[in-house]
N, C-alpha and C positions, 0 to 999 in steps of 0.2 A: 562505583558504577562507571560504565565506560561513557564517554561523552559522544553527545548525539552531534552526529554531521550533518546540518543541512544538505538536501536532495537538490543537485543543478535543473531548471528547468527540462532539460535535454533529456537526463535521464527519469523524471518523472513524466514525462509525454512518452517516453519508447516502452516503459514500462506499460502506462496507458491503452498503447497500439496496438500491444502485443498481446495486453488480456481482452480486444476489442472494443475497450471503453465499456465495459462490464465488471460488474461486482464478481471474484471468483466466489463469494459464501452466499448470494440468495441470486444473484442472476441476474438483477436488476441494472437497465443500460443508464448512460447517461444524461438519455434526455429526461428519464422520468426523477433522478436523486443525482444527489453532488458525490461524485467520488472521492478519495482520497485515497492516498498510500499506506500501503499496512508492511509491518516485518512480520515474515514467519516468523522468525526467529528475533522477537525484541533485544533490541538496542541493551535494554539490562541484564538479557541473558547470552551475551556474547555475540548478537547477530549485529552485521554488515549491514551498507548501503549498497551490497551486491546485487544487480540486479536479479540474479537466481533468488537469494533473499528479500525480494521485495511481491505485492501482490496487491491488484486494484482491489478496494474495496469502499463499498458506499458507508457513506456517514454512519448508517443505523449501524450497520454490521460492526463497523471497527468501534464505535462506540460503548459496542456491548462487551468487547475484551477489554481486559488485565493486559500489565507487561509479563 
């Protein structure tokens, strides 16, 4: 399994900015739920910390995926 790289502050905020501080999988902004970062493309199936690879999404959403 490839090993997970912590995400710099830097590029978890431009990520953030860029999806508007919105969940891309139900819509949902940030003041109403906590965000986090999601991989398309999980870390165990060869996906980067490239920001094309990466995607806001709120706690519920990313919690409901698998790697």
């Amino acid at each position: 399994m490839p090993e997970r790289k912590q995400l710099s502050k830097r590029v978890r905020f431009a990520v953030f900015a860029r999806d508007n501080f919105t969940c891309r999988y139900c819509g949902r902004q940030s003041d109403t739920v906590v965000l986090v970062i999601d991989h398309v493309i999980p870390v165990a199936g060869g996906g980067t910390n490239d920001p094309e690879n990466l995607v806001t999404a709120c706690e519920t959403c990313n919690q409901g995926k698998a790697d």
